[in-house]
DRENMI-117344 format. One record per residue: x, y, z of N, C-alpha, C, O, CB in turn; residue in one letter; residue number from 1. Coordinates in steps of 0.2 Angstrom, whole numbers. Glycine has a CB too. Example, Ala and Ser with C-alpha at 12.3 -4.5 7.8 and 13.67 -1.06 7.14 Angstrom:
<domar <66,-28,39>,<62,-22,39>,<66,-16,39>,<71,-17,42>,<57,-22,45>,a,1>
<domar <64,-11,35>,<68,-5,36>,<64,0,39>,<67,6,40>,<70,-3,29>,s,2>
//
This chain:
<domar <85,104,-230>,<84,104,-223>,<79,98,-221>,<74,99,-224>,<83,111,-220>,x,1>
<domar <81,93,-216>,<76,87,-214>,<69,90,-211>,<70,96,-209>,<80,82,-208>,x,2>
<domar <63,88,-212>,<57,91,-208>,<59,90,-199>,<60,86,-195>,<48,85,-211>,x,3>
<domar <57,98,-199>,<63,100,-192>,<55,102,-189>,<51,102,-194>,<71,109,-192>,x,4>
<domar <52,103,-182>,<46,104,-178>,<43,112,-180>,<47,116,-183>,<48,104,-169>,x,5>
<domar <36,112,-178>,<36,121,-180>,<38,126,-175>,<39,132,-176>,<28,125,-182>,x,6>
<domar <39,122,-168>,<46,126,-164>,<52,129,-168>,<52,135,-169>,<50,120,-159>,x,7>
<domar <57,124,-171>,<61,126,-173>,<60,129,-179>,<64,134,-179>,<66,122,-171>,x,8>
<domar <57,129,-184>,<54,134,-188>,<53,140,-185>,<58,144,-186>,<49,132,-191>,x,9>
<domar <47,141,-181>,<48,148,-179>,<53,150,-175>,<52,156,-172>,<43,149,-175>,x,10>
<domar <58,147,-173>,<63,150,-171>,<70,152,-175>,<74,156,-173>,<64,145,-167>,x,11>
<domar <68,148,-181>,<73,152,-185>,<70,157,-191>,<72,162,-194>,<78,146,-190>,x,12>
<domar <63,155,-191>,<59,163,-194>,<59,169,-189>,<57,174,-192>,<51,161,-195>,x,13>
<domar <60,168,-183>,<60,174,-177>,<67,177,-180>,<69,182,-182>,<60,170,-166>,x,14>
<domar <71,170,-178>,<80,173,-179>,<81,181,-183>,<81,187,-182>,<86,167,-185>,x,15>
<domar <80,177,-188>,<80,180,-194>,<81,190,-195>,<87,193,-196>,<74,179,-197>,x,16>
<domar <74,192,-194>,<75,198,-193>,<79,200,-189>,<84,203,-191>,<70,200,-193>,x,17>
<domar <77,200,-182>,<82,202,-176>,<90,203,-179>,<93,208,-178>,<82,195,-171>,x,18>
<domar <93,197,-182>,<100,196,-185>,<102,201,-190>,<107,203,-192>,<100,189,-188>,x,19>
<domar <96,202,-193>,<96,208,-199>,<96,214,-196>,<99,218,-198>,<90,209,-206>,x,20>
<domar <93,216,-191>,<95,221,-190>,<98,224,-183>,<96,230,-180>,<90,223,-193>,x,21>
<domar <102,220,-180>,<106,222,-176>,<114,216,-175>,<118,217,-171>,<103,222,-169>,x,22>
<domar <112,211,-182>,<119,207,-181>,<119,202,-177>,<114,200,-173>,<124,212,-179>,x,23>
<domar <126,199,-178>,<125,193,-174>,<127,195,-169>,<124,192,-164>,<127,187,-175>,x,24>
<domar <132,200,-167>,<133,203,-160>,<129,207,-154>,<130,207,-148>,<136,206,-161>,x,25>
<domar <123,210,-159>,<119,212,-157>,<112,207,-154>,<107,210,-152>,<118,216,-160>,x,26>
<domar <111,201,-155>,<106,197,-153>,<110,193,-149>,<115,189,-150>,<101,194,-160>,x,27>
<domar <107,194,-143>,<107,187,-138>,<101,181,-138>,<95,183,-138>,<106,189,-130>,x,28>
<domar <104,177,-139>,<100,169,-136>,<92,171,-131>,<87,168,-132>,<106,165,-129>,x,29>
<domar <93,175,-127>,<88,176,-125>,<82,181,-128>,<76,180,-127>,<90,178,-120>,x,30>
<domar <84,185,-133>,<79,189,-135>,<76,185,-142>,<71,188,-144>,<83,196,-137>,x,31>
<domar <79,181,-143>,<77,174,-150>,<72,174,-145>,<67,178,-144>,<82,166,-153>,x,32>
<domar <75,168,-139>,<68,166,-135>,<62,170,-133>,<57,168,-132>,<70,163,-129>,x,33>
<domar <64,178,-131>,<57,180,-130>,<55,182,-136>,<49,184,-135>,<55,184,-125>,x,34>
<domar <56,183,-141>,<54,184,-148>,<47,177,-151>,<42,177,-155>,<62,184,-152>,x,35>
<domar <51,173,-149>,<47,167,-151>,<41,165,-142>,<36,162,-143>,<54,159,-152>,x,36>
<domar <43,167,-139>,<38,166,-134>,<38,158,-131>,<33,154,-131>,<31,169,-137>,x,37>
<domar <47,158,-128>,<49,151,-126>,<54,153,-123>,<56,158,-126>,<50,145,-132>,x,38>
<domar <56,150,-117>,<62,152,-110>,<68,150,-115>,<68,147,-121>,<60,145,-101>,x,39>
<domar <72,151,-113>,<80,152,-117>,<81,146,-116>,<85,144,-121>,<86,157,-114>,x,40>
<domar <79,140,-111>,<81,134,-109>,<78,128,-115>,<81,122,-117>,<78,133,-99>,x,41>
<domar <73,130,-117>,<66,127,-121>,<73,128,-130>,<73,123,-135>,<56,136,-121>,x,42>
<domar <77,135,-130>,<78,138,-135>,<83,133,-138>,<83,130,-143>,<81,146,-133>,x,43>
<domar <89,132,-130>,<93,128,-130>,<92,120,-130>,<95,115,-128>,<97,130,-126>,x,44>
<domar <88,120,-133>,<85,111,-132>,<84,110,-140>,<86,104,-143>,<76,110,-126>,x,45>
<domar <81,116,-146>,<84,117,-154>,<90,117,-157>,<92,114,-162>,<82,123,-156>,x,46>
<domar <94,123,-152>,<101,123,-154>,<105,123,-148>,<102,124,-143>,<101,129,-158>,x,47>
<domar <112,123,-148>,<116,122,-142>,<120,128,-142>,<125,129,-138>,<120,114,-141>,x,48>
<domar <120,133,-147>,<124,139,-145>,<120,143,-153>,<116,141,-158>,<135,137,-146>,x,49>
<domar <123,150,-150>,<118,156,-156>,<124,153,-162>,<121,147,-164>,<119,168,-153>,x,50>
<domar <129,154,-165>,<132,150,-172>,<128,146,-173>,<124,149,-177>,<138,147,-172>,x,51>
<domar <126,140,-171>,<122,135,-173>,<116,138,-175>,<114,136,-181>,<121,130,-168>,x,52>
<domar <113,141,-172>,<107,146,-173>,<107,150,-180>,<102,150,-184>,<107,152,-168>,x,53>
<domar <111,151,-180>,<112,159,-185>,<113,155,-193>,<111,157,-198>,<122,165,-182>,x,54>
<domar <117,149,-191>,<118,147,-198>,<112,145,-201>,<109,146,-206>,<124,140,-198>,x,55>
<domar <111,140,-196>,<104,137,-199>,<98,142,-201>,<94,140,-205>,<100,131,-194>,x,56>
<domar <98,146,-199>,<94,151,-202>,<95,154,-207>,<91,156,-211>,<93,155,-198>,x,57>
<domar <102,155,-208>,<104,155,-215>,<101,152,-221>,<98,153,-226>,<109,154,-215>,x,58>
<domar <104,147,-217>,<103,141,-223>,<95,140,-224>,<94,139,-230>,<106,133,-220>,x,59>
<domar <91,140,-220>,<83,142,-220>,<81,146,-224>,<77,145,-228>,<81,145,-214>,x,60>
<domar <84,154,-223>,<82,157,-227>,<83,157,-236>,<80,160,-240>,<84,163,-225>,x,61>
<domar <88,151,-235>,<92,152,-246>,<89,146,-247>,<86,146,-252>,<102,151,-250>,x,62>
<domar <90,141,-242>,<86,135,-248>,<81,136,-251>,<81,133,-256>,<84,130,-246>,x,63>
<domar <77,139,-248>,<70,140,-252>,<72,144,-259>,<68,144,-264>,<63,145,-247>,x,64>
<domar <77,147,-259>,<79,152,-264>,<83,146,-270>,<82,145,-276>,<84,159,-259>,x,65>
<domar <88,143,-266>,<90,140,-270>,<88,132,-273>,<91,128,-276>,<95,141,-267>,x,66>
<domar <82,132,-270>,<78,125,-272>,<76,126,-279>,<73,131,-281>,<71,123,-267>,x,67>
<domar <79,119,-286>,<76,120,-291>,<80,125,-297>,<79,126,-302>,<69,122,-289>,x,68>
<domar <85,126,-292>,<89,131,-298>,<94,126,-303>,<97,129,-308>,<94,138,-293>,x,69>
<domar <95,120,-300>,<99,116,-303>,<94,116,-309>,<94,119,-314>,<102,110,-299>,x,70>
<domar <89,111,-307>,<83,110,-311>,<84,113,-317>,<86,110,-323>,<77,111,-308>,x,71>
<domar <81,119,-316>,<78,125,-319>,<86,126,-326>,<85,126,-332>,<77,133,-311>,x,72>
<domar <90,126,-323>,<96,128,-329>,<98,122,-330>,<103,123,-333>,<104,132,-328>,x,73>
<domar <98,116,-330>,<99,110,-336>,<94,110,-340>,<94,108,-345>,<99,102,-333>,x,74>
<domar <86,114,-336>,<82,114,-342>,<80,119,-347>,<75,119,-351>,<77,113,-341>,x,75>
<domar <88,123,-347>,<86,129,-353>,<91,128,-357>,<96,125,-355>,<85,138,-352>,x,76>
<domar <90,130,-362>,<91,125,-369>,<97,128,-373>,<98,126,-379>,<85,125,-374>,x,77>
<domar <101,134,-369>,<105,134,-372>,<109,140,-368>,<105,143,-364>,<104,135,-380>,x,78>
<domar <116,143,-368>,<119,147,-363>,<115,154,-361>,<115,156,-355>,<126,149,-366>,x,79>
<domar <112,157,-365>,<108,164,-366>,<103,161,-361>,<102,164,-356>,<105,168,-375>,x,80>
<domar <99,156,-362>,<95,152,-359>,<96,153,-352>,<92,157,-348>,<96,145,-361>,x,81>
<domar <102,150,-349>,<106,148,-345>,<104,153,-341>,<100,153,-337>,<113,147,-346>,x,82>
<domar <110,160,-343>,<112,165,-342>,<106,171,-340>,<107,176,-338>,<117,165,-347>,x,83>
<domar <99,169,-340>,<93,174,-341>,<93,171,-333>,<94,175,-329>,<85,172,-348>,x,84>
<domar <90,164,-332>,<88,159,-326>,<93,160,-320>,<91,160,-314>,<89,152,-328>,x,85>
<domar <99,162,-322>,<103,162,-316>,<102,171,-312>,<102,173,-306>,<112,160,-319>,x,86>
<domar <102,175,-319>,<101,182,-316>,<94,181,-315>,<92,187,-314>,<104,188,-322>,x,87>
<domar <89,179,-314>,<82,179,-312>,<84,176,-305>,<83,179,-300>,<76,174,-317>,x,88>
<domar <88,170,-305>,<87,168,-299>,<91,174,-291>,<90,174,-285>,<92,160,-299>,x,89>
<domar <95,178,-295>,<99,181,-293>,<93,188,-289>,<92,189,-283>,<106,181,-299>,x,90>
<domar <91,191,-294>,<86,194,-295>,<80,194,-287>,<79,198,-283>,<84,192,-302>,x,91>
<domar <77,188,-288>,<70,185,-285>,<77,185,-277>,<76,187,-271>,<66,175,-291>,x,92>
<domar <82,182,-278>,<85,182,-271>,<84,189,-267>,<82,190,-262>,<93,180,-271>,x,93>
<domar <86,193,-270>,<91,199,-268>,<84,204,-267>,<82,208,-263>,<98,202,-276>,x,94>
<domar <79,202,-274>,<74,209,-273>,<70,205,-269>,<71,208,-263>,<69,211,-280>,x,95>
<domar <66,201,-269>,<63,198,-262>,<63,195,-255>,<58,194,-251>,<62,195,-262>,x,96>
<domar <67,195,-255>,<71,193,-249>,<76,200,-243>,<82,200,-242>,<77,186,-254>,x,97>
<domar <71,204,-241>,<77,209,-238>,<78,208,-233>,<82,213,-231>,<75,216,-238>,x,98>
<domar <77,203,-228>,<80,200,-223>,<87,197,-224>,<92,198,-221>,<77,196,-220>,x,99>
<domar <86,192,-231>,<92,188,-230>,<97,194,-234>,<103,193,-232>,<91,181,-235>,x,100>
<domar <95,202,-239>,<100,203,-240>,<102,207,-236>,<108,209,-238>,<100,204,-245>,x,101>
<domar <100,208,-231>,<102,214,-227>,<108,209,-220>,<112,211,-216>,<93,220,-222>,x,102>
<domar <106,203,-222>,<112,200,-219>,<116,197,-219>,<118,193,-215>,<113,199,-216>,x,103>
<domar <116,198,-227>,<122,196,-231>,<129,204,-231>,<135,205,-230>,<117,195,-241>,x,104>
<domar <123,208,-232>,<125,217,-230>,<131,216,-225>,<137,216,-225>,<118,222,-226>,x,105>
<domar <126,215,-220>,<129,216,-215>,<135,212,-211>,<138,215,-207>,<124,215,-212>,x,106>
<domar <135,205,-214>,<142,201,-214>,<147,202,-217>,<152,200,-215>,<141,197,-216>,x,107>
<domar <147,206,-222>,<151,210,-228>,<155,214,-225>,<161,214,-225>,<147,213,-233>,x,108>
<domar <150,220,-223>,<151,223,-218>,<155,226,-211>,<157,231,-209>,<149,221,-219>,x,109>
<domar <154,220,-206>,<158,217,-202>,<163,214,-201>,<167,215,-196>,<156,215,-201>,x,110>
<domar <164,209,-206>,<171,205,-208>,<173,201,-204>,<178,197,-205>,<177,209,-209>,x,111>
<domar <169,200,-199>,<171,192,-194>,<172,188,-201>,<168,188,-206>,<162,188,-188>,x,112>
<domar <180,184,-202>,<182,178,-208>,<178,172,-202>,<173,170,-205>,<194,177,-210>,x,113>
<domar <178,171,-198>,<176,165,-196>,<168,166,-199>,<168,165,-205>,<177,164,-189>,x,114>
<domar <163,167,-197>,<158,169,-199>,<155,169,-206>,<150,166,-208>,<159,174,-197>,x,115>
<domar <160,174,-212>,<162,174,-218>,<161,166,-222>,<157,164,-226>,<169,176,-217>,x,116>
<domar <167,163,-218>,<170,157,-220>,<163,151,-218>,<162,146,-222>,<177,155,-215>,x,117>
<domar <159,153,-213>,<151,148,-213>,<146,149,-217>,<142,145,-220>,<148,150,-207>,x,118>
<domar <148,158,-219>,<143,158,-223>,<145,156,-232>,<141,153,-236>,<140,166,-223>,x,119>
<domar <150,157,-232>,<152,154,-240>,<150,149,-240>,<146,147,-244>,<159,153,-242>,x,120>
<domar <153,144,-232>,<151,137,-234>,<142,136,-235>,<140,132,-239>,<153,134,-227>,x,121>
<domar <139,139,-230>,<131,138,-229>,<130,140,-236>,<128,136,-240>,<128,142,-224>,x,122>
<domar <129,147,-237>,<127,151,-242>,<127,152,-250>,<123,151,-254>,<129,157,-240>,x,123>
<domar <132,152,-250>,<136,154,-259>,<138,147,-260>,<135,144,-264>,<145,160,-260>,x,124>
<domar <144,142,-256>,<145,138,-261>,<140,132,-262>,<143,127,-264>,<151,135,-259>,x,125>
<domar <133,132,-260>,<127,127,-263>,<126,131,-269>,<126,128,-274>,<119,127,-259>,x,126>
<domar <125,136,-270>,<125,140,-275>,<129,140,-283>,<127,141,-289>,<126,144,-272>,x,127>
<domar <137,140,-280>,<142,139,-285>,<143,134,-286>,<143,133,-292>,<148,141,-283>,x,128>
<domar <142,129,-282>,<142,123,-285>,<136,121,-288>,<136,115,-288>,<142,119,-281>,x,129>
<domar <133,124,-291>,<127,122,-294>,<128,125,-301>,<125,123,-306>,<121,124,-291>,x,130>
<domar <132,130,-300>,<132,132,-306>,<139,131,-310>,<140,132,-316>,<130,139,-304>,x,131>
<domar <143,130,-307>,<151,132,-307>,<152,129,-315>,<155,134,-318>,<157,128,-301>,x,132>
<domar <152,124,-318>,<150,119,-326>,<149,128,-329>,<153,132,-331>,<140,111,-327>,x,133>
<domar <140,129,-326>,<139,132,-333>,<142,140,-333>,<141,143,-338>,<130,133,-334>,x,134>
<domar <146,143,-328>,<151,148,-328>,<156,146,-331>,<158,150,-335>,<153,151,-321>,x,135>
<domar <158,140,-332>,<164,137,-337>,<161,139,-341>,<164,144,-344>,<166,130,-337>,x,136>
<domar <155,136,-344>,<151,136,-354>,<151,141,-355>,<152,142,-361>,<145,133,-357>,x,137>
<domar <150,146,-351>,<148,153,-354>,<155,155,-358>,<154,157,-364>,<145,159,-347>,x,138>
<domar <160,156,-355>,<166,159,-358>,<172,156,-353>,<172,155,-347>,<166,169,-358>,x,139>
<domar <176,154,-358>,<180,149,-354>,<187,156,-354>,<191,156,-350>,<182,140,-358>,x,140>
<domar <186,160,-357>,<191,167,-358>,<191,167,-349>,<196,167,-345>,<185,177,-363>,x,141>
<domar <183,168,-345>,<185,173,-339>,<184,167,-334>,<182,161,-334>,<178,181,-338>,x,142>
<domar <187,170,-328>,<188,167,-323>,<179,163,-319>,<176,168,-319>,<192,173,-318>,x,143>
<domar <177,158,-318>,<171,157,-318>,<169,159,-310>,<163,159,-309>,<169,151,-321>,x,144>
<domar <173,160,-305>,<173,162,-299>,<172,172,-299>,<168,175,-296>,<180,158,-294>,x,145>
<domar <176,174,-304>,<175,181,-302>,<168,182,-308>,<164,187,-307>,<184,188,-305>,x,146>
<domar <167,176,-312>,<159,179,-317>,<154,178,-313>,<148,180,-314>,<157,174,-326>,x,147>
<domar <155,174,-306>,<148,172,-301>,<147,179,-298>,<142,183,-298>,<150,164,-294>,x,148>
<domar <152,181,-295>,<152,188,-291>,<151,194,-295>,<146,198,-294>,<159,189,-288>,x,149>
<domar <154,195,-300>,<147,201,-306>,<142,200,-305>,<138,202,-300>,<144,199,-314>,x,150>
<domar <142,196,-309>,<136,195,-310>,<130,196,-306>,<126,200,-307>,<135,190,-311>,x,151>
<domar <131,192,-301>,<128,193,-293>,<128,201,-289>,<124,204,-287>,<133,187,-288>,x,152>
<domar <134,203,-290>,<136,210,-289>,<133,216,-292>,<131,221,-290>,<143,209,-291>,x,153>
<domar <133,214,-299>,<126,220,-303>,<122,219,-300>,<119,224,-297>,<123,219,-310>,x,154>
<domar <119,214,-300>,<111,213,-296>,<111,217,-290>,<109,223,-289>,<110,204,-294>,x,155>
<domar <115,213,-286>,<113,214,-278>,<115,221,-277>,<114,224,-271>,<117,209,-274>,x,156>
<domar <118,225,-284>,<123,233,-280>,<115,237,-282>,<113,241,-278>,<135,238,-288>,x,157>
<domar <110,234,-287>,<104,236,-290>,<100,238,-285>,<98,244,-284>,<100,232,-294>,x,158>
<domar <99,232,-281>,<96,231,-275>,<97,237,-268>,<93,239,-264>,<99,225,-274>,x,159>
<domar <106,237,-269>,<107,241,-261>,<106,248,-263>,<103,251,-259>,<115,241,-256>,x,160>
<domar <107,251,-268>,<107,257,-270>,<100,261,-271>,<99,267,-273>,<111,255,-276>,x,161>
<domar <96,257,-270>,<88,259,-274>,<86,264,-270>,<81,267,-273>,<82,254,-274>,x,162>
<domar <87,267,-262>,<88,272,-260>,<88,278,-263>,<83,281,-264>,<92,271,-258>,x,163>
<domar <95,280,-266>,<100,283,-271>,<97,285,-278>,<96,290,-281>,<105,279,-272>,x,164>
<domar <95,278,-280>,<94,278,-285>,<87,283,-288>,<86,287,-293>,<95,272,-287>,x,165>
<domar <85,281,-285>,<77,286,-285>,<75,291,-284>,<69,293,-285>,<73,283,-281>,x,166>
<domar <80,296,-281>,<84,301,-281>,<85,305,-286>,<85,311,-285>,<88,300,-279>,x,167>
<domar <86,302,-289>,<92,307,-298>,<85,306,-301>,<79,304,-300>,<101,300,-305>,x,168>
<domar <89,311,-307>,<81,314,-308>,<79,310,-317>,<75,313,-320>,<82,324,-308>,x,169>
<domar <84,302,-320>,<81,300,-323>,<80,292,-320>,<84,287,-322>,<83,302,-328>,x,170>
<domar <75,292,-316>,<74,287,-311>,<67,287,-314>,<62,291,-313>,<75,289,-302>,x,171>
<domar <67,281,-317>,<59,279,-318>,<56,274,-314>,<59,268,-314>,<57,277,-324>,x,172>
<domar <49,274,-312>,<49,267,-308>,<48,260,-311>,<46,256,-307>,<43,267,-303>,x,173>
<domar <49,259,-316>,<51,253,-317>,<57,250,-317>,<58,244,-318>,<49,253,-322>,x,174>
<domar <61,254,-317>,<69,251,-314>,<69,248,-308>,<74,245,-307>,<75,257,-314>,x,175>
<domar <64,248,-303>,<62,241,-298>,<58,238,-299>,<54,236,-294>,<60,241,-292>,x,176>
<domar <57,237,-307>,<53,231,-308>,<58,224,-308>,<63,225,-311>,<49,232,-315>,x,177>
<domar <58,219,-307>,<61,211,-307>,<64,212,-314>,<70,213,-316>,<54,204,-308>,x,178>
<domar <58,211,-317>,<57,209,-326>,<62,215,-328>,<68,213,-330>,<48,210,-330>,x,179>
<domar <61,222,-328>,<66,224,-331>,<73,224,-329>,<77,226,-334>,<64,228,-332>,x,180>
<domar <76,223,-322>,<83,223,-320>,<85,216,-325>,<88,217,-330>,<84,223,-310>,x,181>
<domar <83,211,-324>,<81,206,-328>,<85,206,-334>,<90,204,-336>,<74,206,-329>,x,182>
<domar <83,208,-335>,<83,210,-344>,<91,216,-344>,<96,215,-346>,<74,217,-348>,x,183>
<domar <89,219,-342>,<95,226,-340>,<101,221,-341>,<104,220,-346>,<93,231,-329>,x,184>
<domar <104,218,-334>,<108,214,-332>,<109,206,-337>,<114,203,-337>,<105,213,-325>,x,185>
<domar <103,204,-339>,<106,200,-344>,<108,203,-351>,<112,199,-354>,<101,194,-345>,x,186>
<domar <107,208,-354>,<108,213,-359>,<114,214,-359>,<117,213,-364>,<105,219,-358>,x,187>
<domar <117,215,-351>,<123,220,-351>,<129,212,-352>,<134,213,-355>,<124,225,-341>,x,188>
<domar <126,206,-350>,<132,201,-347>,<132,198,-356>,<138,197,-359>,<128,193,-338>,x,189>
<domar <124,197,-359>,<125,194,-365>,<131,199,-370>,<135,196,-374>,<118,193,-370>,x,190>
<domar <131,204,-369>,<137,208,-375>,<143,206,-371>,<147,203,-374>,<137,218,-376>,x,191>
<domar <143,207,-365>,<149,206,-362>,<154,201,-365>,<160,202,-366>,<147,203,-357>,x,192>
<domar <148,194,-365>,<152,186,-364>,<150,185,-373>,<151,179,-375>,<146,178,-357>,x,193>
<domar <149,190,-377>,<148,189,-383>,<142,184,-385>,<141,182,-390>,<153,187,-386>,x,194>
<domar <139,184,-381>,<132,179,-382>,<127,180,-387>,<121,177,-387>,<126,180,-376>,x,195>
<domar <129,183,-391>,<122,186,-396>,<122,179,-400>,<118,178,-404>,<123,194,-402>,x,196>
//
């Protein structure tokens, strides 16, 4: 993203929550603007419709997530390597980030395809494309589009469930630790894909 004013920064740092937690149907244009403490007219002079809004805030909230993840897996040294970095990255998204995952949730959720179709574009396919090679190397047996969604899918199901999970009565608090889901989840994928 080009160096944008700290207007429109704080305007897609305002977005954000609001959008997590009443949707995009639920937030008007106007409540961004008094959220940020700027007339709706000021609002539309950043962006020219809430879509425009909503994406880039998107995209706001993952770049930072997704900055350096290419980097980071050309620099590990072999698939298990690979395969540790991507579920960390996956991890650090999902566990840190509970704005962006709650509207990720929430789109899922709702099923607007148009919407869907912005966020694949915005969201996941920077992602997939970053990675799509090394889902090939890992096992060319499995499909490398359904091994991104596991993968991602263990993690992130870790994430919504922790509610629940803490509940049962062999719930220890280290199973919301990083490090150990980490491990848990790359454990489970290395037997999987035969990685030993």
């Amino acid at each position: 993203m080009p160096k944008q004013s700290k207007t429109y920064i704080k305007i897609l740092e305002a977005s954000l929550p609001l959008f997590a937690a009443f949707g995009y149907k639920g937030v008007a244009m106007r409540d961004i603007a008094n959220t940020v403490g700027i007339t709706a007219a000021a609002l539309y002079n950043h962006f020219p419709n809430k879509e425009s809004l909503y994406f880039k805030a998107l995209e706001y909230a993952f770049d930072a997530q997704v900055a350096g993840l290419a980097e980071t897996l050309a620099n590990a040294k072999n698939p298990r390597q690979r395969l540790t970095v991507f579920i960390e990255f996956w991890v650090e998204t999902f566990g840190s980030d509970v704005i962006l995952r709650a509207l990720l949730q929430r789109e899922m959720t709702d099923g607007d395809e148009a919407r869907l179709k912005l966020l694949v574009r915005h969201v996941f396919f920077p992602v997939y494309e970053e990675i799509e090679g090394f889902m090939h190397s890992l096992a060319e047996r499995y499909d490398p589009l359904l091994l991104f969604f596991s993968m991602a899918g263990l993690v992130m199901y870790h994430f919504e469930t922790a509610p629940l999970r803490r509940l049962l009565p062999d719930f220890k608090p280290e199973h919301d630790n990083h490090e150990k889901i980490v491990e848990h989840v790359t454990t489970l994928m290395i037997g999987a894909l035969g990685l030993h």
